[in-house]
Structure formats: structure tokens, C-alpha cells
SEROKE-565223 format. One record per residue (C-alpha): residue in one letter; x, y, z. Coordinates in nm, 4 decimals. Example, Ala and Ser with C-alpha at 12.3 -4.5 7.8 and 13.67 -1.06 7.14 Angstrom:
REM SEROKE-565223
residu=A&c1=1.2300&c2=-0.4500&c3=0.7800
residu=S&c1=1.3670&c2=-0.1060&c3=0.7140
***
This chain:
REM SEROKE-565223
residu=X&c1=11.2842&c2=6.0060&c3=10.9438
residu=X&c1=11.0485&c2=6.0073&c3=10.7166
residu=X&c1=10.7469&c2=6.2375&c3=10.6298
residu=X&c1=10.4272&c2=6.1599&c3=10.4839
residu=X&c1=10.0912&c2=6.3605&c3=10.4259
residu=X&c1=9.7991&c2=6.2198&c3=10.2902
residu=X&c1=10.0110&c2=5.9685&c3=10.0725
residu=X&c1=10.2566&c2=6.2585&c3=9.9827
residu=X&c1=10.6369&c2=6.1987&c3=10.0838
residu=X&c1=10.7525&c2=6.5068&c3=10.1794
residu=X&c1=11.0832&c2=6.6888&c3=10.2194
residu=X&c1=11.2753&c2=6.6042&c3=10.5759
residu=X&c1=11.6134&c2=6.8389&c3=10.4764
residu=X&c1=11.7672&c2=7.0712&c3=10.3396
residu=X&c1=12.1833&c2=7.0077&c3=10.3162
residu=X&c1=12.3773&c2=7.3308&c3=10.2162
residu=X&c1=12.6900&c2=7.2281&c3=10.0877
residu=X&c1=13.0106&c2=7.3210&c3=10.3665
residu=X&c1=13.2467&c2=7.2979&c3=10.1097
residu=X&c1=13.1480&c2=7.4928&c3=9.8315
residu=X&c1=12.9759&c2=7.7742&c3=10.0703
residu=X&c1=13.0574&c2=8.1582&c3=10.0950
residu=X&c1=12.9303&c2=8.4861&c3=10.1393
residu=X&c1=12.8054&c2=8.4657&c3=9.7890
residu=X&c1=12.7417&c2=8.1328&c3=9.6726
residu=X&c1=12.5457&c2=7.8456&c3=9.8180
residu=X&c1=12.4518&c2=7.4672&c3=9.6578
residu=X&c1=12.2092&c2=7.3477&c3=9.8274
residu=X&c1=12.0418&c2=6.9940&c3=9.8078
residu=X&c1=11.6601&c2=6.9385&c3=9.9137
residu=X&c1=11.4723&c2=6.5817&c3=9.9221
residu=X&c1=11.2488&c2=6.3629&c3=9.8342
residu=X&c1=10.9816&c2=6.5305&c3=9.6852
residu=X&c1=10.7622&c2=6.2997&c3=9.4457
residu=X&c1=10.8361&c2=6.2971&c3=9.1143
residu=X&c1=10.7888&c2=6.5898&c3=8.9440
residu=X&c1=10.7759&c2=6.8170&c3=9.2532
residu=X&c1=11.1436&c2=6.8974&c3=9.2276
residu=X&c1=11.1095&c2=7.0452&c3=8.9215
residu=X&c1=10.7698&c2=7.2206&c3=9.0200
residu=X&c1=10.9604&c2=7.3529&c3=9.3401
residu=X&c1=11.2690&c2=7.4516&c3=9.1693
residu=X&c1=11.1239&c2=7.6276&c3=8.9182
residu=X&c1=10.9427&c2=7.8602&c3=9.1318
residu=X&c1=11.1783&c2=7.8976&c3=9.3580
residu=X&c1=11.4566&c2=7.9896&c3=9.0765
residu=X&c1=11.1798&c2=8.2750&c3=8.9326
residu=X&c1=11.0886&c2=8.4523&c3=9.3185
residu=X&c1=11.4655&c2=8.4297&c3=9.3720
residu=X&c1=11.6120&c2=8.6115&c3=9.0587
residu=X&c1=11.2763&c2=8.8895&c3=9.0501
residu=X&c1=11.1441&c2=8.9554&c3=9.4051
residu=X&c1=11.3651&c2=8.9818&c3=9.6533
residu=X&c1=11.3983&c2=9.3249&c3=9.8355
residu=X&c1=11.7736&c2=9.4895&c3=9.7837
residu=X&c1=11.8934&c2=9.8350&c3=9.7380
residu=X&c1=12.0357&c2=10.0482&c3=9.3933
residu=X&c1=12.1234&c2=10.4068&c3=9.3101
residu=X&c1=11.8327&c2=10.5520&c3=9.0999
residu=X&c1=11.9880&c2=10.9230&c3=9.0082
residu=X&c1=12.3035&c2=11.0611&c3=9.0338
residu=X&c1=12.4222&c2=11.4447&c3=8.9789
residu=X&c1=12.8108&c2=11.4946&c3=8.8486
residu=X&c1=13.0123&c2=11.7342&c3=8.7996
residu=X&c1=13.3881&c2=11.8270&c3=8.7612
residu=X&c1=13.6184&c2=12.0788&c3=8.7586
residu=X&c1=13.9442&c2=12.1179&c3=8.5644
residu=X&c1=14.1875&c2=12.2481&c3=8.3992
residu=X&c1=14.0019&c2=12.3869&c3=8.0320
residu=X&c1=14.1353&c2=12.4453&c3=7.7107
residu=X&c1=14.3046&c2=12.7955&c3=7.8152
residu=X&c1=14.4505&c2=12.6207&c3=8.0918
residu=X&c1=14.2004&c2=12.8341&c3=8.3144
residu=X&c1=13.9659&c2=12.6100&c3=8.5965
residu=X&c1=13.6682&c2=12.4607&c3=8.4015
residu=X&c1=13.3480&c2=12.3229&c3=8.5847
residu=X&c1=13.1537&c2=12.1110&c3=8.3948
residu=X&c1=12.8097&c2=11.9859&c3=8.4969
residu=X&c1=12.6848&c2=11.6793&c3=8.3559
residu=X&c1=12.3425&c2=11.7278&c3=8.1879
residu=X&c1=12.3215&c2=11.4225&c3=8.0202
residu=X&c1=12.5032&c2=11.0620&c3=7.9416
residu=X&c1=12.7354&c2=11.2186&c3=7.6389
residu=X&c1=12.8982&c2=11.4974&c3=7.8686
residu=X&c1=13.2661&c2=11.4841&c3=7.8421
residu=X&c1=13.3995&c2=11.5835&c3=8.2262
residu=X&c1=13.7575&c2=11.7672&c3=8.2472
residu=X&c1=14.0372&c2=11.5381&c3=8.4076
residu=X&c1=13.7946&c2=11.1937&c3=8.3611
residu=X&c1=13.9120&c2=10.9169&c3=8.1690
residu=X&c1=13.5724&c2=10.8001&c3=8.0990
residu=X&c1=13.2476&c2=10.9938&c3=7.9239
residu=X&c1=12.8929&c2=10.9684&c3=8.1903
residu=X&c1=12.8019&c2=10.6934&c3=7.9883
residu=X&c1=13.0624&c2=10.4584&c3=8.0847
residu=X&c1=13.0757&c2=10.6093&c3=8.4565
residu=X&c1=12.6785&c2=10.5143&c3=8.4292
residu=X&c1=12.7813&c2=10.1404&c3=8.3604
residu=X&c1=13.0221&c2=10.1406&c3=8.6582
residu=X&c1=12.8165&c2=10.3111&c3=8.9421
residu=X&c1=12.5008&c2=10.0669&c3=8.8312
residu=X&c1=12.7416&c2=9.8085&c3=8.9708
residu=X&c1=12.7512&c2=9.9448&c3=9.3053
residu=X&c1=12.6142&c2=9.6743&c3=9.5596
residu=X&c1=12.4036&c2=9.8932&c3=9.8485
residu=X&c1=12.2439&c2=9.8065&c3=10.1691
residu=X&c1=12.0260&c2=10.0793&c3=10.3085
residu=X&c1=11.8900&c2=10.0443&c3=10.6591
residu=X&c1=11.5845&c2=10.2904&c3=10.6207
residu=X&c1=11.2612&c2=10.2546&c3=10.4746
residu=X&c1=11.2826&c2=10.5932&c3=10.2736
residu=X&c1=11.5200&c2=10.7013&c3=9.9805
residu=X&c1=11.8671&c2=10.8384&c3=10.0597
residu=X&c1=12.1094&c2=11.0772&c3=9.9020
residu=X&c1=12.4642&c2=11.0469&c3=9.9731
residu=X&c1=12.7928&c2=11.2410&c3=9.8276
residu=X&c1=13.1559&c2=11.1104&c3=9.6679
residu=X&c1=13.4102&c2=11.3959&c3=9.6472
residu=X&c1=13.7457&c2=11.2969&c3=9.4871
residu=X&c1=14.0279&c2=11.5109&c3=9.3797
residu=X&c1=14.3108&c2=11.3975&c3=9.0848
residu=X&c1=14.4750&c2=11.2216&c3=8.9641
residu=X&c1=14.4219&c2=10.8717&c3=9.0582
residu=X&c1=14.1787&c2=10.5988&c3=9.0793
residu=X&c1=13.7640&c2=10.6473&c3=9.1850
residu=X&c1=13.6284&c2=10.3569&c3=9.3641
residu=X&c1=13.2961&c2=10.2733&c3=9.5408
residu=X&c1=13.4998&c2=10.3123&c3=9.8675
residu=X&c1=13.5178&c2=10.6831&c3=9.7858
residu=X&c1=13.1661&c2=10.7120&c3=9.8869
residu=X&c1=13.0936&c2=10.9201&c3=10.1851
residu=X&c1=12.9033&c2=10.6478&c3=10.4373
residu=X&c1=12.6822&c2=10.6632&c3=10.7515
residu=X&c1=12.5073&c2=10.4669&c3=10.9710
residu=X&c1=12.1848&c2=10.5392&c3=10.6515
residu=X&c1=12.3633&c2=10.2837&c3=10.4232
residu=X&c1=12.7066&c2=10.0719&c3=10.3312
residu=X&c1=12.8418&c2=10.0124&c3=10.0106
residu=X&c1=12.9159&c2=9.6287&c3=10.0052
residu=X&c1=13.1650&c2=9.6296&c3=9.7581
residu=X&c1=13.3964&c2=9.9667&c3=9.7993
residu=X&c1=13.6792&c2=9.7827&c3=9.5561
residu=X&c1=13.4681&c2=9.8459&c3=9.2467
residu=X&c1=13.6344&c2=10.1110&c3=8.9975
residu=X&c1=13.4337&c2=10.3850&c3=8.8731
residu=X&c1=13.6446&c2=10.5807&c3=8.6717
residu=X&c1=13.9929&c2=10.7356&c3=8.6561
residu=X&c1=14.0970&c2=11.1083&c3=8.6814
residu=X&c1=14.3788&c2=11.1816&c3=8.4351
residu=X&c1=14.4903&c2=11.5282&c3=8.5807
residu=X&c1=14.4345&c2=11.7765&c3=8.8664
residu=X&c1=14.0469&c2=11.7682&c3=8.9156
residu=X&c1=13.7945&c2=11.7605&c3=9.1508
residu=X&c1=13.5202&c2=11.4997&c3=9.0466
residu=X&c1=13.1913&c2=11.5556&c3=9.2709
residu=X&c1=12.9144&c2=11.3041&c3=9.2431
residu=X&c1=12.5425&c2=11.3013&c3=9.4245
residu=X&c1=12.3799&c2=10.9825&c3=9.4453
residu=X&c1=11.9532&c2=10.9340&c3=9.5013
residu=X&c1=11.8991&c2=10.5791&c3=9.6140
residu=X&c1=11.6121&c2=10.3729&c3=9.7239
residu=X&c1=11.4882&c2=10.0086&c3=9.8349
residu=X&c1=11.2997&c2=9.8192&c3=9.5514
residu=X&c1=11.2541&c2=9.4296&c3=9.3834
residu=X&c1=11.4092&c2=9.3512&c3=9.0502
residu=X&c1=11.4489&c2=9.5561&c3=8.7935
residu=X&c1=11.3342&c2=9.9564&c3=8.7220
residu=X&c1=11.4227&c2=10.1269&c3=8.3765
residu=X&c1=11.5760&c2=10.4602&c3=8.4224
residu=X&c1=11.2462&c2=10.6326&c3=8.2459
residu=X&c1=11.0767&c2=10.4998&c3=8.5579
residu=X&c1=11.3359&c2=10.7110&c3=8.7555
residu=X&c1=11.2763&c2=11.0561&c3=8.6416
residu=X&c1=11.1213&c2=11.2477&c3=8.9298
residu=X&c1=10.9957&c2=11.5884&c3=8.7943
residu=X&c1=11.0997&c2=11.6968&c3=9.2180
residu=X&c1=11.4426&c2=11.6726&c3=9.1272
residu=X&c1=11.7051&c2=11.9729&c3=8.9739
residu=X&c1=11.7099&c2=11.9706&c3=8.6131
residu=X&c1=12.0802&c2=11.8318&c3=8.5790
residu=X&c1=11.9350&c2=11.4791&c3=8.7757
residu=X&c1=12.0512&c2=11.2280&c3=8.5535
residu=X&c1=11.8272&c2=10.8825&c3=8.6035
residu=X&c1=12.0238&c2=10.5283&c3=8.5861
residu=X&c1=11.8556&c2=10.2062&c3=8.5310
residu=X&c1=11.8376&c2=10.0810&c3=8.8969
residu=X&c1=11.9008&c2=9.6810&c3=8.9850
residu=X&c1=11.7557&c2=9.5955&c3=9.2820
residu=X&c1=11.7699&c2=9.1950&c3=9.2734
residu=X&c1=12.0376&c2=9.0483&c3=9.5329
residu=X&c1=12.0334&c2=8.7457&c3=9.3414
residu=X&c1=12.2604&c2=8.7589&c3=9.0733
residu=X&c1=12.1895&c2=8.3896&c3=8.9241
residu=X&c1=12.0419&c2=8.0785&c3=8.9991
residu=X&c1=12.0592&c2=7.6968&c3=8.8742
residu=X&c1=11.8713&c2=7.3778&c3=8.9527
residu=X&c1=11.8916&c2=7.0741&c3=8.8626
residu=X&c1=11.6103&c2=6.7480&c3=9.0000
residu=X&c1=11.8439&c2=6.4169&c3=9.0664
residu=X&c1=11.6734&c2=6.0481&c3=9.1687
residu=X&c1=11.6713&c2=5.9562&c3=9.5290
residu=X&c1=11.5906&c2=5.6844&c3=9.7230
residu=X&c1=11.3205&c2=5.6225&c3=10.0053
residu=X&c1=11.3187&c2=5.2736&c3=10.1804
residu=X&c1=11.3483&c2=5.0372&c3=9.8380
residu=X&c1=11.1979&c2=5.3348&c3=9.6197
residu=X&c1=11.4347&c2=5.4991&c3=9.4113
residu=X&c1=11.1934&c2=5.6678&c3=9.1851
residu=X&c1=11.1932&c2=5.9968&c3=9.4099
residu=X&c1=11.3046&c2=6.4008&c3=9.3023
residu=X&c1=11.6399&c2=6.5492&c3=9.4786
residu=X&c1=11.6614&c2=6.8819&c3=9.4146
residu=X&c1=11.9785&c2=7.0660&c3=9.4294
residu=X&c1=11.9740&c2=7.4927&c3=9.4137
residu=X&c1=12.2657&c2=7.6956&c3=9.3683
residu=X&c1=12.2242&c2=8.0368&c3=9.4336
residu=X&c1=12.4724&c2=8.3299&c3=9.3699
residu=X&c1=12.4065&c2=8.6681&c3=9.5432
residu=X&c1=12.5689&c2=9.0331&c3=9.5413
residu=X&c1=12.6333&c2=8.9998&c3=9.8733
residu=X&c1=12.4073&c2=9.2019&c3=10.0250
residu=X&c1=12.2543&c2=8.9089&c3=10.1333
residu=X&c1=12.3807&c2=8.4967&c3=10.2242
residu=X&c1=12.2536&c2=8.2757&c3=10.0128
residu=X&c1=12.1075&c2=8.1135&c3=10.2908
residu=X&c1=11.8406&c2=8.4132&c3=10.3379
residu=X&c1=11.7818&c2=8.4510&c3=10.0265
residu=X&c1=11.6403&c2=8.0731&c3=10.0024
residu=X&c1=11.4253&c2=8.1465&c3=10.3371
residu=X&c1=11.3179&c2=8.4587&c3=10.1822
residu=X&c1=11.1961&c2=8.3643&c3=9.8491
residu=X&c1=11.0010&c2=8.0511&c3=9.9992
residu=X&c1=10.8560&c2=8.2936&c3=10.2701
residu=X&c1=10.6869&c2=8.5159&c3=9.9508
residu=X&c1=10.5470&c2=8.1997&c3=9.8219
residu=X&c1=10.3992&c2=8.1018&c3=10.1540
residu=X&c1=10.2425&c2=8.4092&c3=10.1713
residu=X&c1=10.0567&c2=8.3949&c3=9.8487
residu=X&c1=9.9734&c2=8.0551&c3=9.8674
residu=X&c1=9.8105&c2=8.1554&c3=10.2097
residu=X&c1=9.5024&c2=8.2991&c3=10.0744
residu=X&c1=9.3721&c2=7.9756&c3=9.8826
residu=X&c1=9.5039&c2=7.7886&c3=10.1930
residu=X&c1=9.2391&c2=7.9502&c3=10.4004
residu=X&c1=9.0130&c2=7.9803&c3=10.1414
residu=X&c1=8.6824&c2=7.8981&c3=10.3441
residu=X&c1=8.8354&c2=8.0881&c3=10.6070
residu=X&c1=8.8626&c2=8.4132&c3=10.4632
residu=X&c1=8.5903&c2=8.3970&c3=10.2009
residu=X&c1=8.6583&c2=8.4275&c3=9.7912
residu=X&c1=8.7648&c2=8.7902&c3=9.8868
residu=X&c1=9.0723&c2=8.8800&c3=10.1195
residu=X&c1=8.9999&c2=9.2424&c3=10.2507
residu=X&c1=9.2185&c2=9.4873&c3=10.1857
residu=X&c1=9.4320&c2=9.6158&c3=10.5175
residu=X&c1=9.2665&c2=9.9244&c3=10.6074
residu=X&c1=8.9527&c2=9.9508&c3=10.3642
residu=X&c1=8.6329&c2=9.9418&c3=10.5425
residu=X&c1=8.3858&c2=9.6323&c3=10.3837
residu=X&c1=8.0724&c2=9.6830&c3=10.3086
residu=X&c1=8.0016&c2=9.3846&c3=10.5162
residu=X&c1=8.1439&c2=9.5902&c3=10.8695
residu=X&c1=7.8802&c2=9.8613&c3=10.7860
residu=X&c1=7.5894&c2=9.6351&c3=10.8930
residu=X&c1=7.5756&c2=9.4689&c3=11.2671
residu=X&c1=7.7862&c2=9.2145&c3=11.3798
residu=X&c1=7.4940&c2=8.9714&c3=11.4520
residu=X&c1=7.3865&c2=8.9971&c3=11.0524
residu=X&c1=7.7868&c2=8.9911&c3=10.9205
residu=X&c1=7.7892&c2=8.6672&c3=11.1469
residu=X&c1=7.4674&c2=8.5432&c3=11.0751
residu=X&c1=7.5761&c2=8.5611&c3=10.6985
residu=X&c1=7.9133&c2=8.3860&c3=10.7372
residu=X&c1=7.7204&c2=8.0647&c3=10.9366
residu=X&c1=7.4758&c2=8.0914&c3=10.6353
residu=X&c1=7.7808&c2=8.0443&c3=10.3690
residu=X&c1=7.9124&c2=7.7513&c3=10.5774
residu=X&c1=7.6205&c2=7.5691&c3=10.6060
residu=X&c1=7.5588&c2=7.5820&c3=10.2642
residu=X&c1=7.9030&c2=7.3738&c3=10.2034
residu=X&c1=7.9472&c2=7.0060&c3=10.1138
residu=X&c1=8.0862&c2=6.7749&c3=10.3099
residu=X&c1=8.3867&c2=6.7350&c3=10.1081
residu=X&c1=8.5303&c2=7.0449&c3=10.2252
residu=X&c1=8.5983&c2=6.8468&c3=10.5157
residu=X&c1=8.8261&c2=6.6511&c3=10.3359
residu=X&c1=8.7013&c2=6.3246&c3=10.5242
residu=X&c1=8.8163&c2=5.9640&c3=10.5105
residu=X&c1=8.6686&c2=5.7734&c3=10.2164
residu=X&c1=8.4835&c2=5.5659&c3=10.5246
residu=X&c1=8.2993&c2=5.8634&c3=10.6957
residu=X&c1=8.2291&c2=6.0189&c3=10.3300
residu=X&c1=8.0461&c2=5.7047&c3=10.2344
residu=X&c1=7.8900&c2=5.6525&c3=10.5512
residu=X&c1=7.7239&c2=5.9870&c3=10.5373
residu=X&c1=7.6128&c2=6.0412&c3=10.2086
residu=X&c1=7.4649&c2=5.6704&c3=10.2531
residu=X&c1=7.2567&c2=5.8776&c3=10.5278
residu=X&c1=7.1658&c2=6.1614&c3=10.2859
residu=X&c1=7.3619&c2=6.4023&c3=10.4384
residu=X&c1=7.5624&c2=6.5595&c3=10.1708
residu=X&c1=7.5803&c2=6.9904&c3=10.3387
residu=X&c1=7.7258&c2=7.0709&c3=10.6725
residu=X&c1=7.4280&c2=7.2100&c3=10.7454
residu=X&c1=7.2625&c2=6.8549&c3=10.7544
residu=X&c1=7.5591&c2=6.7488&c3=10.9476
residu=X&c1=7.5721&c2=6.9867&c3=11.2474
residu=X&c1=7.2111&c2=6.9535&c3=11.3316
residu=X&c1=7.3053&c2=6.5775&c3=11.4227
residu=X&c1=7.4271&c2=6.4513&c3=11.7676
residu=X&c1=7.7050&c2=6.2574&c3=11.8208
residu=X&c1=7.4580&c2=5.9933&c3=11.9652
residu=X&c1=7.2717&c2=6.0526&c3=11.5633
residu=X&c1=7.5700&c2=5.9602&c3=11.3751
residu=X&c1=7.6705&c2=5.6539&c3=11.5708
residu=X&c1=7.3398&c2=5.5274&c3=11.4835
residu=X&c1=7.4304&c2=5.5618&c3=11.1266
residu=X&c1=7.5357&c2=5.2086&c3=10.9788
residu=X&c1=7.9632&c2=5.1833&c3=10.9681
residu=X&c1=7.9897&c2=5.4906&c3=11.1006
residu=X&c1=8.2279&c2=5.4284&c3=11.4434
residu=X&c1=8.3747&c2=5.6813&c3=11.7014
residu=X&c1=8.7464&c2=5.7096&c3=11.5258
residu=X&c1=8.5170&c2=5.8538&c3=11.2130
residu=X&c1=8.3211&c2=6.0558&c3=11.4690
residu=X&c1=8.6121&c2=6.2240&c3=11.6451
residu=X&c1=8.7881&c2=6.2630&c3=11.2400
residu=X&c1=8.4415&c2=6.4954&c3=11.2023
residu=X&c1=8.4276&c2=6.6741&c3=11.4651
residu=X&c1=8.7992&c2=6.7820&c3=11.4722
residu=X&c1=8.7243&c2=6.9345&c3=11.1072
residu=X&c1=8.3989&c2=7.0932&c3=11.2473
residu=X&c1=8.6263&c2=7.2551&c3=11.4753
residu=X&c1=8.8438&c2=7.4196&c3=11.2382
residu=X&c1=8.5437&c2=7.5595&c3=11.0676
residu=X&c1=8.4021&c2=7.6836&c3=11.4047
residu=X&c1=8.1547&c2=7.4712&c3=11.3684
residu=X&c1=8.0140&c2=7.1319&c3=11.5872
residu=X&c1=7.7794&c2=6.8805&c3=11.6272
residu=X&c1=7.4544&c2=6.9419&c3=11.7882
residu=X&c1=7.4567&c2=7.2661&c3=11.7080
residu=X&c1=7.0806&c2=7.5254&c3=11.7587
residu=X&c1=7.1042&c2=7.6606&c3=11.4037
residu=X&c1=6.8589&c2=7.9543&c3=11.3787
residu=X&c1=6.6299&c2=7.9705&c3=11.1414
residu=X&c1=6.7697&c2=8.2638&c3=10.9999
residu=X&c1=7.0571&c2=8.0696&c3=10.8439
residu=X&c1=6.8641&c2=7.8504&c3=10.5947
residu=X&c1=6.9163&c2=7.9118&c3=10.2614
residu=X&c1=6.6062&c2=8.1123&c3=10.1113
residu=X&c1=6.4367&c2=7.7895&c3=9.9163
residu=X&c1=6.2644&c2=7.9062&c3=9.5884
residu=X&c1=5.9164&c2=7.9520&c3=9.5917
***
């Protein structure tokens, strides 16, 4: 089936691949876009995907360790910075660092979390060490932190937060926190990669049309599949704004700031808005090239000019028929305005003097 807006084939699937698909990986294949929308979709799709999706990443940890010293007598050693060398750990705090930035989080509450890993030596640390609850799970408890030589205990405190691509540790230091909070560089982007590539496709005996075919690779803390939904669903939403442009005005109001505009009555804030539409050209109807002609044949070029008309005024006007008639006053309607309508006087445009 095919589907077609104002001259504009537009896409009527999109195929993920049941062969290649898993947790992590997805190829998908969308078509026909015209040419050169595949690689205008793509493109932006690829960018929203790889820097703006939601996920979760440790911001801070806190380690410490205790073993045996150079005496052979218990040593605790608190880490106070990246260089610290921790008793019974193979690896320095840089290297652990490296490791724990690799652990793959999804955190079911809105506000940051702490959580604890308690280990004791020798043997292998692993994500799955992590003490869980019903806050957060780690989605890949396999990955190796470090490894304890000897007979230590190896404590670790982890901060943690929601957040969209990526945050330098310097953005992590939180003057709140105890002195010996060490800040990591936090990665917060599911999406670990993304390709595209735009193919030719046919429609009917056209083969001059734009496949495009995504593949996404995630962390798995989310399917492919949502991230796709989720990345188009940000672009939706700020392509919504010029969308509705006439609807909400060249300035969207900010959620919970008063406008100046609320401060006066509603019968002036309304009087105002029907003032501003009137004073708009046809075009903004976005009329057939028939009724356009038609009416600025008449001399009526502003909606104002329009909506004082009848429909019994504009079948008078020469090639203007009822399919144009019902066209204009479906558009009226979107605008809240309609034919015939008592304009007061108030709403004309001051006219210079």
C-alpha cells in the first residue's frame, strides 16, 4: 500500500531484520522515502540515537581496602585519589576506574542512588558482586573489575544517577560529598554505535526511491527496538513546536511560568489572538492552487477578508465551486476560525493615520 502526501511518497514499513536480531543489535530497513530523505532521516536519527537517549552510569565511587601491610600487620587504605595503590588489588584506582565505567545500570527511580560491593580475597571482583535491590540492576554482572591477590577485604561505594550522553568527571564533583569521593567520567548513552546506509528502491515502475537501512547496537539496557521509537519520539517532539506554529504563537510558554499575556482578561488575551489571525494570509491555509487563484482574483489576500464572507459570497466568486468551499472551511476550522463570522471591531488592525 502505498502512501502519498501532498506529492510526497512516504514510508509504509519498517522491517527489523529476524535473523540478525538480539538483545543488543538490530538492522533495520525503512522505505521509500524520496530521494535524499533517507539520508536526511538517517542522519538524524544516527545523532539523537548515539547522544540523547536517557540511560543510567555510576558518577562517584568511594574505595577502600584492607590488608596485610608491609609488617605483615592489617593495613586499611582509603583511596583519595586515582594513583592510590590498595593492599591485596592487582590493579591501581586508575585501572579499577576504567573497569567500573563499564558497568551497564538500569535504575528504576527518578533520584540518584548509592549502592555498596563488599568482597573479601583472593579471587576475582565482578559487577555481580554488587549488592542489588529492587532501586537498580546491574545488566551485565560478568564484567571484571579487578583481582585481589591475597587475604583482603576490598569495599567499594558507588553514587549513581539517570542522565543523556556523556558527563566529564569535573562535572561530577559535588562539594555535598566526603572528601575521599572520587568522581568518574559517567556514560549515560545506551547506544553504543550506530550505522546507516540509503539503498535504491522501487515504487510501481520508479526505481529512483531511498531505502534506508539502521543498525543499531545497544548496552543492553535497552532493545534496539526502543531505542529507534525513542529517538524518533525526541524528534517529534521538537519538531512539534514549528508544526503548530500558528497554533501556539512564535513563543511556546514555558510549563509553569505565568505570561504576561494571563495577567490581563481573558476577553483582551482572546481578543488579541483573533487579531493575530486575522492579520494572516491566505497561504497559511495551504489551499489548492484553484481556490488560491480564485480568491486573490477576488482581492481577498488576509483571513480576515475571508471570514467576513458567506458561503453563499464565495460561490458567487468566478471558478470558485463547493469542493474548494468545503477545502476552506475545513482549514478555517483548524484555525478556529469560519465563514460568516461577526468580527468585532476591536480586531482590526490599527490602520496608520
Amino acid at each position: 500500500m502505498r502512501i502519498r502526501w501532498r506529492g510526497f511518497e512516504l514510508p509504509t514499513q519498517v522491517l527489523l531484520d529476524p535473523k540478525t536480531k538480539t538483545d543488543r543489535y538490530g538492522k533495520f530497513s525503512i522505505e521509500p522515502f524520496e530521494r535524499g530523505y533517507g539520508v536526511t532521516i538517517g542522519n538524524s536519527l544516527r545523532r539523537v540515537l548515539i547522544s540523547s537517549l536517557e540511560g543510567a552510569a555510576v558518577t562517584s565511587i568511594r574505595v577502600s581496602a584492607t590488608g596485610s601491610g608491609d609488617e605483615g600487620k592489617p593495613q586499611t587504605v582509603v583511596a583519595s585519589h586515582e594513583f592510590t595503590a590498595l593492599p591485596g588489588v592487582h590493579e591501581d584506582v586508575t585501572d579499577l576506574i576504567l573497569n567500573i565505567k563499564e558497568i551497564r545500570l538500569k535504575i528504576h527511580v527518578d533520584e540518584p542512588i548509592t549502592f555498596k560491593l563488599d568482597k573479601q580475597g583472593p579471587g576475582t571482583v565482578t559487577a555481580g558482586d554488587i549488592q542489588r535491590d529492587e532501586r537498580f540492576s546491574v545488566v551485565n554482572p560478568e564484567l571484571v573489575l579487578c583481582q585481589l591477590t591475597g587475604p583482603c577485604q576490598l569495599s567499594i561505594q558507588f553514587g549513581a544517577r539517570k542522565g543523556r550522553g556523556y558527563r566529564m568527571a569535573e562535572e561530577n564533583i559535588n562539594a555535598e560529598l566526603p572528601v575521599d569521593t572520587i568522581p568518574v567520567d559517567s556514560i549515560y548513552s545506551p547506544v553504543r554505535r550506530v550505522r546507516y546506509r540509503v539503498e535504491n528502491t522501487r515504487v510501481g515502475q520508479q526505481t529512483d526511491f531511498d531505502r534506508l537501512v539502521l543498525e543499531i547496537w545497544t548496552d543492553g539496557t535497552v532493545t534496539p527496538e526502543l531505542a529507534l521509537v525513542e529517538a524518533s519520539t525526541i524528534l517529534r517532539k521538537h519538531f512539534n513546536p514549528f508544526v503548530k506554529y500558528f497554533e501556539l504563537g512564535k513563543q511556546i510558554e514555558a510549563a509553569g511560568v505565568m505570561p504576561a499575556a494571563q495577567l490581563e482578561t481573558g476577553e483582551d488575551t482572546q481578543l488579541k489572538e483573533l487579531r493575530e489571525k486575522l492579520k494572516l494570509p491566505i497561504s497559511v491555509l495551504d489551499p489548492s492552487a484553484r481556490a488560491e487563484n480564485c480568491l486573490a482574483a477576488a482581492n481577498i489576500h488576509m483571513l480576515g477578508d475571508l471570514v467576513r464572507l458567506s458561503e453563499t459570497d464565495l460561490l458567487k466568486i468566478k471558478n470558485f465551486g463547493r469542493t474548494s468551499m468545503t477545502e476552506i472551511k475545513k482549514k478555517l476550522g483548524d484555525l478556529g476560525l469560519s465563514l460568516g463570522m461577526e468580527v468585532p471591531a476591536e480586531t482590526q488592525a490599527p490602520t496608520a493615520s
